[in-house]
LUMDO-423508 format. One record per atom (N, C-alpha, C, CB): residue in one letter; atom name; x, y, z. Coordinates in Angstrom, 1 decimal, padded with zeros to 4 digits. Glycine has a CB too. Example, Ala and Ser with C-alpha at 12.3 -4.5 7.8 and 13.67 -1.06 7.14 Angstrom:
{"A", "N", {013.2, -005.7, 007.8}}
{"A", "CA", {012.3, -004.5, 007.8}}
{"A", "C", {013.2, -003.3, 007.8}}
{"A", "CB", {011.3, -004.5, 009.0}}
{"S", "N", {012.8, -002.2, 007.1}}
{"S", "CA", {013.7, -001.1, 007.1}}
{"S", "C", {012.9, 000.0, 007.9}}
{"S", "CB", {014.1, -000.6, 005.7}}
//
This chain:
{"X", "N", {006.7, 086.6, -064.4}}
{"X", "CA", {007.2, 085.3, -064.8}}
{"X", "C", {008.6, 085.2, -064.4}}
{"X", "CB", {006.9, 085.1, -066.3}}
{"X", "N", {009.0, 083.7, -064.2}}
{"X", "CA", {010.7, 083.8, -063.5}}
{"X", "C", {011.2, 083.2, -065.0}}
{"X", "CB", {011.3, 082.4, -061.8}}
{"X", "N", {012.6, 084.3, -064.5}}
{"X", "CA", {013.1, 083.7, -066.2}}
{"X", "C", {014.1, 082.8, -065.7}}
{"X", "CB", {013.8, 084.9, -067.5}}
{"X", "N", {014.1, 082.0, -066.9}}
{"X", "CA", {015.4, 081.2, -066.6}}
{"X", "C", {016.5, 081.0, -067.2}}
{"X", "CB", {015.2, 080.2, -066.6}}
{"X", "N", {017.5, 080.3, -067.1}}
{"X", "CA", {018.7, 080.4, -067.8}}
{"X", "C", {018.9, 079.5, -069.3}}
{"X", "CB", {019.7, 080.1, -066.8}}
{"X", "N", {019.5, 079.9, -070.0}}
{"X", "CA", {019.6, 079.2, -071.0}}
{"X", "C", {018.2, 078.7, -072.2}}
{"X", "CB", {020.2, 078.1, -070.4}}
{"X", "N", {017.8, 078.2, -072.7}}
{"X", "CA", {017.0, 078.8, -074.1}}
{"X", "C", {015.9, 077.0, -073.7}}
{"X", "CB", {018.3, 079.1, -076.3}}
{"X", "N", {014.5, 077.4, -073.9}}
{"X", "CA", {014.1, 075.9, -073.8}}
{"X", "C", {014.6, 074.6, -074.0}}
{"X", "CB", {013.4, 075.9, -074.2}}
{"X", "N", {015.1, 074.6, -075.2}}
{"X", "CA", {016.2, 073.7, -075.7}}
{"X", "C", {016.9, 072.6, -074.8}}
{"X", "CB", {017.2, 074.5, -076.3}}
{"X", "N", {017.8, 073.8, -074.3}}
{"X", "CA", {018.9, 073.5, -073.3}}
{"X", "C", {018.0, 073.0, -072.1}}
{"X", "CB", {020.0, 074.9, -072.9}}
{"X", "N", {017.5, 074.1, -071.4}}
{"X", "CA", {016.7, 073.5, -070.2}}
{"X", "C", {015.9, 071.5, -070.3}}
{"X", "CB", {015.1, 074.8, -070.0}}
{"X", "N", {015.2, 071.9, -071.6}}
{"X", "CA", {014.9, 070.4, -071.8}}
{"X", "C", {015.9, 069.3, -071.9}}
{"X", "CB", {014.3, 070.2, -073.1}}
{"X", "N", {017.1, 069.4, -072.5}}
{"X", "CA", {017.9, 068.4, -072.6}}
{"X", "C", {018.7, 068.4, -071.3}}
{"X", "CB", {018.6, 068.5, -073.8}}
{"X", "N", {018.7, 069.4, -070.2}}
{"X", "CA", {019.3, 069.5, -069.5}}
{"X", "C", {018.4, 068.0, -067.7}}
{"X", "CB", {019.6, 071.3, -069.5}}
{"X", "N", {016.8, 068.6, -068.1}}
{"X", "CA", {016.3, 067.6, -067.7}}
{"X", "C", {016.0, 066.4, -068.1}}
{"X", "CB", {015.7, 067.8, -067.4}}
{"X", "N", {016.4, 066.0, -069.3}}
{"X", "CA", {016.2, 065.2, -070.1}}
{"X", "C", {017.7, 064.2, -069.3}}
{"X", "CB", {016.2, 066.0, -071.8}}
{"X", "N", {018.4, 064.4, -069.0}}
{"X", "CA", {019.6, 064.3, -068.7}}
{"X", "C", {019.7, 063.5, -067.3}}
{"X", "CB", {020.1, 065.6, -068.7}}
{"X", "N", {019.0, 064.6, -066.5}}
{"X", "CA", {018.8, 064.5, -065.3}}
{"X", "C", {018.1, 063.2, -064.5}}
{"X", "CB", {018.3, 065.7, -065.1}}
{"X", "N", {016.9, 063.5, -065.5}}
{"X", "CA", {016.0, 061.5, -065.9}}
{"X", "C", {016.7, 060.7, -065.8}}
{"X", "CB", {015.4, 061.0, -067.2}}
{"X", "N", {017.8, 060.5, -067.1}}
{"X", "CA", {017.9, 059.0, -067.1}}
{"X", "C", {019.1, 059.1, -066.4}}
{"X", "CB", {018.0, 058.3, -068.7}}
{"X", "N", {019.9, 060.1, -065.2}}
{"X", "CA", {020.7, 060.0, -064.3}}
{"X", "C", {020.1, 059.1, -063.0}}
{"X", "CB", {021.1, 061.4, -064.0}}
{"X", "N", {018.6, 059.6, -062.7}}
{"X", "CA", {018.3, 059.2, -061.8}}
{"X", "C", {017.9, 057.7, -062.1}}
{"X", "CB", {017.4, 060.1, -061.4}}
{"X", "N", {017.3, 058.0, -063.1}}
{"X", "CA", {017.4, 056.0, -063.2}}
{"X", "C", {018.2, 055.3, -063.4}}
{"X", "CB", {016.8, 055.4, -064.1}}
{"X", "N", {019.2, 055.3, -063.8}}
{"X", "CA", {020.7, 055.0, -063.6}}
{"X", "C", {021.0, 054.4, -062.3}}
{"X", "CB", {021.5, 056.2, -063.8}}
{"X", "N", {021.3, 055.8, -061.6}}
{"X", "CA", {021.1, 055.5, -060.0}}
{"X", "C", {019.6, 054.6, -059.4}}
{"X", "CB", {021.0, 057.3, -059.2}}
{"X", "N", {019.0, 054.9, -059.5}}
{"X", "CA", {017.9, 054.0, -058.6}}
{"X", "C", {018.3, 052.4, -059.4}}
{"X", "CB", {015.8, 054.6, -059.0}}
{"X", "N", {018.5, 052.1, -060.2}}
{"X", "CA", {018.8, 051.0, -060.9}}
{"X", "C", {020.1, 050.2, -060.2}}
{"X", "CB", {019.1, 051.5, -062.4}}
{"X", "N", {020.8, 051.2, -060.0}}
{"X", "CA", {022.3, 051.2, -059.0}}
{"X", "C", {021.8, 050.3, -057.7}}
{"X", "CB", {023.0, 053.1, -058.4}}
{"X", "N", {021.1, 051.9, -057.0}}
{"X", "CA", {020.2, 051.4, -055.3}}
{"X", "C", {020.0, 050.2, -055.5}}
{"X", "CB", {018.5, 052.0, -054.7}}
{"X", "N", {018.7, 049.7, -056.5}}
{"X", "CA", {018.5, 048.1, -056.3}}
{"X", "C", {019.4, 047.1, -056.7}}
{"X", "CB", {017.3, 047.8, -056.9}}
{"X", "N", {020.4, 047.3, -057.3}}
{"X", "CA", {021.4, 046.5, -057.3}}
{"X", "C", {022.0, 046.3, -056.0}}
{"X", "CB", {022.3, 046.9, -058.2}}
{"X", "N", {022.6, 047.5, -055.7}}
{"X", "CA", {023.0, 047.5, -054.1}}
{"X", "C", {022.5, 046.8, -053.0}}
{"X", "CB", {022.8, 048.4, -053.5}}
{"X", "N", {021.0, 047.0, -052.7}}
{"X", "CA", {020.1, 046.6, -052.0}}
{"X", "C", {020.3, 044.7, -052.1}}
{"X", "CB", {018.6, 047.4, -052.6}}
{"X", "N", {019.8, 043.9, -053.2}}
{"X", "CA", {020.1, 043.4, -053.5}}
{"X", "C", {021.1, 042.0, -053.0}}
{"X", "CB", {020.2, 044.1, -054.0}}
{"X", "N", {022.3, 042.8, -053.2}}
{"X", "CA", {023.4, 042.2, -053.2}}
{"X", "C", {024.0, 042.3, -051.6}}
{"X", "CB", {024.2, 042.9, -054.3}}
{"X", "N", {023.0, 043.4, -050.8}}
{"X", "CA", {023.2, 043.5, -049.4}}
{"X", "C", {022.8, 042.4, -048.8}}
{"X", "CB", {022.6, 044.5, -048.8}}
{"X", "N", {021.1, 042.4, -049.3}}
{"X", "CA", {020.4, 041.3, -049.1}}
{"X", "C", {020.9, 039.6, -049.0}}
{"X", "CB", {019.6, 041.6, -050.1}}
{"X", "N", {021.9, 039.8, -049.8}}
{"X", "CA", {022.6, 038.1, -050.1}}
{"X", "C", {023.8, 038.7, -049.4}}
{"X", "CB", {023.0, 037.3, -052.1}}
{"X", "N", {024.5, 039.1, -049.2}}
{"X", "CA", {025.4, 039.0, -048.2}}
{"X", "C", {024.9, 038.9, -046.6}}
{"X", "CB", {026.0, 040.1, -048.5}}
{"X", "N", {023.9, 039.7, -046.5}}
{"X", "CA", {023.3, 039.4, -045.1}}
{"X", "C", {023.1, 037.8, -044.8}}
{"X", "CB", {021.7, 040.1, -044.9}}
{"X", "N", {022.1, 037.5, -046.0}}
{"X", "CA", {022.3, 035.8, -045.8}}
{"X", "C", {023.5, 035.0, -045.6}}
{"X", "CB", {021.7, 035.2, -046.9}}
{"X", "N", {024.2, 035.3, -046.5}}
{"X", "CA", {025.9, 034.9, -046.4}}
{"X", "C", {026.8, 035.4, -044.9}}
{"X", "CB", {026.7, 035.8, -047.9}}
{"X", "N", {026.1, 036.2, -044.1}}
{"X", "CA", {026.5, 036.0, -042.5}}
{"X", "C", {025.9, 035.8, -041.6}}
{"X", "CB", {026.9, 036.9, -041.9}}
{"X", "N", {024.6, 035.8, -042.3}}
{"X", "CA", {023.6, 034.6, -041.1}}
{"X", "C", {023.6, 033.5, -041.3}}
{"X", "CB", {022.1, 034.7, -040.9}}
{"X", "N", {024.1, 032.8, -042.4}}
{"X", "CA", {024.5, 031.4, -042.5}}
{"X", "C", {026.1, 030.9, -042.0}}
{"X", "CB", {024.4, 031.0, -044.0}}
{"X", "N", {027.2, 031.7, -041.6}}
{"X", "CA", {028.4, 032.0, -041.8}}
{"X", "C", {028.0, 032.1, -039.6}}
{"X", "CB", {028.9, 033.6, -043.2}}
{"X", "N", {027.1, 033.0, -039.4}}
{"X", "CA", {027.1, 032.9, -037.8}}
{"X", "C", {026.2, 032.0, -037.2}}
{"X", "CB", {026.7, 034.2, -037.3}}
{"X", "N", {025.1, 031.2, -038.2}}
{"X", "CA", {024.7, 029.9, -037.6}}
{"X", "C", {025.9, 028.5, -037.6}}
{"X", "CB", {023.3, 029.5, -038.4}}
{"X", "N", {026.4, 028.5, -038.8}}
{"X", "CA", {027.6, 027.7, -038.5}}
{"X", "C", {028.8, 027.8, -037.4}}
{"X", "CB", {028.2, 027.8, -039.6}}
{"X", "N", {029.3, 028.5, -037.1}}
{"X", "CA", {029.2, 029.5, -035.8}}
{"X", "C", {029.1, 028.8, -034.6}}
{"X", "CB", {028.0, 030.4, -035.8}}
{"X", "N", {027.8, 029.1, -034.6}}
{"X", "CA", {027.4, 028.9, -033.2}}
{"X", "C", {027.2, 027.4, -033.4}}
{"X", "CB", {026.0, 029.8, -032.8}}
{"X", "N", {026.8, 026.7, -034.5}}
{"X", "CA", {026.6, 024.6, -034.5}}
{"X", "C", {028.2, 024.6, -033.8}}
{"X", "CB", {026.4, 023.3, -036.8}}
{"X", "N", {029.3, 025.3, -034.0}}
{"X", "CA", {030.4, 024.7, -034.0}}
{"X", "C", {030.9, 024.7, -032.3}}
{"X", "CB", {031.3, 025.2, -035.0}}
{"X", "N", {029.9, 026.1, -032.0}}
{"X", "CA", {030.8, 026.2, -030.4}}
{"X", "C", {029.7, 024.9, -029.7}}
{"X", "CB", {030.7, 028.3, -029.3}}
{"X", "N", {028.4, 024.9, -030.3}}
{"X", "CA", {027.9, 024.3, -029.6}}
{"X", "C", {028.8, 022.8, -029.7}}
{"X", "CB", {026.4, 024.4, -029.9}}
{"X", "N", {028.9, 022.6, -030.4}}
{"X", "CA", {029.5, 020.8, -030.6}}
{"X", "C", {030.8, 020.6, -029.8}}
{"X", "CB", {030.0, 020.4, -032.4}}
{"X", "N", {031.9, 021.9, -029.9}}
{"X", "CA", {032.9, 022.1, -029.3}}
{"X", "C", {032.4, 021.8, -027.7}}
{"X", "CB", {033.4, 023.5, -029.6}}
{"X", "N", {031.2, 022.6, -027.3}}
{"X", "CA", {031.2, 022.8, -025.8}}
{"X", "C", {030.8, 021.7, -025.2}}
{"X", "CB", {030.5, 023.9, -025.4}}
{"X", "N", {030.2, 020.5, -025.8}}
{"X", "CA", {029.5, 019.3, -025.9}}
{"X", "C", {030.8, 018.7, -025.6}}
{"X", "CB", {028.7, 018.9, -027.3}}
{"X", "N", {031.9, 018.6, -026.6}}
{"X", "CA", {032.6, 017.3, -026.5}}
{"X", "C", {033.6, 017.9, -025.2}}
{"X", "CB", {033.6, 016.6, -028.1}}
{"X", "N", {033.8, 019.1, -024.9}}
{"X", "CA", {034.6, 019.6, -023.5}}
{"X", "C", {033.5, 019.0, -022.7}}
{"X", "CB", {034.9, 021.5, -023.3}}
{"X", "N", {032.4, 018.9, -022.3}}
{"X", "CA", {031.8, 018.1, -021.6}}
{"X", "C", {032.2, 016.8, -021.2}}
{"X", "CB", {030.9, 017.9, -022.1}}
{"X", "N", {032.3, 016.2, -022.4}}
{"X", "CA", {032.4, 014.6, -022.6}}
{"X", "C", {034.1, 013.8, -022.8}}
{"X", "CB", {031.3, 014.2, -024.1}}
{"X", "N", {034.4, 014.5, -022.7}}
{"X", "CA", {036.0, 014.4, -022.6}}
{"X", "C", {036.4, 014.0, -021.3}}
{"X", "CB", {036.7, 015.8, -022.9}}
{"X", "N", {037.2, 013.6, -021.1}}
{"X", "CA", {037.5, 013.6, -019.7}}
{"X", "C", {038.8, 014.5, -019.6}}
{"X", "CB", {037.8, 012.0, -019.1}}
{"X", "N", {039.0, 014.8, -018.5}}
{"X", "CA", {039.7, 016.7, -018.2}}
{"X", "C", {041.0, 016.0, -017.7}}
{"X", "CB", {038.8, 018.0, -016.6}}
{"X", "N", {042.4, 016.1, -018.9}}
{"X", "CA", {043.7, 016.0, -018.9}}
{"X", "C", {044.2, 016.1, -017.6}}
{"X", "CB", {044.3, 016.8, -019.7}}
{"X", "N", {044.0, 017.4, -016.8}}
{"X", "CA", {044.5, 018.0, -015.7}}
{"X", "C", {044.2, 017.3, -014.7}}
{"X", "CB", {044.2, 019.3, -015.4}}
{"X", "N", {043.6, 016.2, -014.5}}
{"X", "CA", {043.4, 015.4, -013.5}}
{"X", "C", {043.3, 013.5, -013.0}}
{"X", "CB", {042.5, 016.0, -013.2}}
{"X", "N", {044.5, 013.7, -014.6}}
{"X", "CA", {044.6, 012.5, -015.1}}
{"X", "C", {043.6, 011.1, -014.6}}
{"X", "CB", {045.9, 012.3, -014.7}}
{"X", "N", {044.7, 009.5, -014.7}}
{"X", "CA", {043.5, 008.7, -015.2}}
{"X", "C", {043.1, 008.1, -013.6}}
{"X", "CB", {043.9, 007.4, -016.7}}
//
């Protein structure tokens, strides 16, 4: 038989411990996760606005008439 350290007691409360560490943490992860999740959205909305703006920009450089070669 492997012996172990410290008296059943201890071992129990020591995994006893260890439990509600880990749920703690996983509780953490999906917070994380989460909040990644809405930030991703918050730069794929942030790089579609973006891109409406070069497009509009590159539109009116179109439709402009070009300074450098006056009227």
């Amino acid at each position: 038989m492997t012996s172990t350290s410290g008296t059943p007691l201890a071992v129990a409360a020591t995994a006893q411990s260890l439990a509600t560490e880990a749920i703690t943490l996983q509780s953490r992860i999906t917070d994380l996760r989460s909040t990644l999740a809405l930030l991703d959205l918050q730069i794929q909305s942030v790089s579609d606005a973006l891109h409406r703006l070069q497009t509009v920009s590159d539109e009116d450089a179109l439709l402009s008439p070009n300074p450098s070669h006056g009227p």
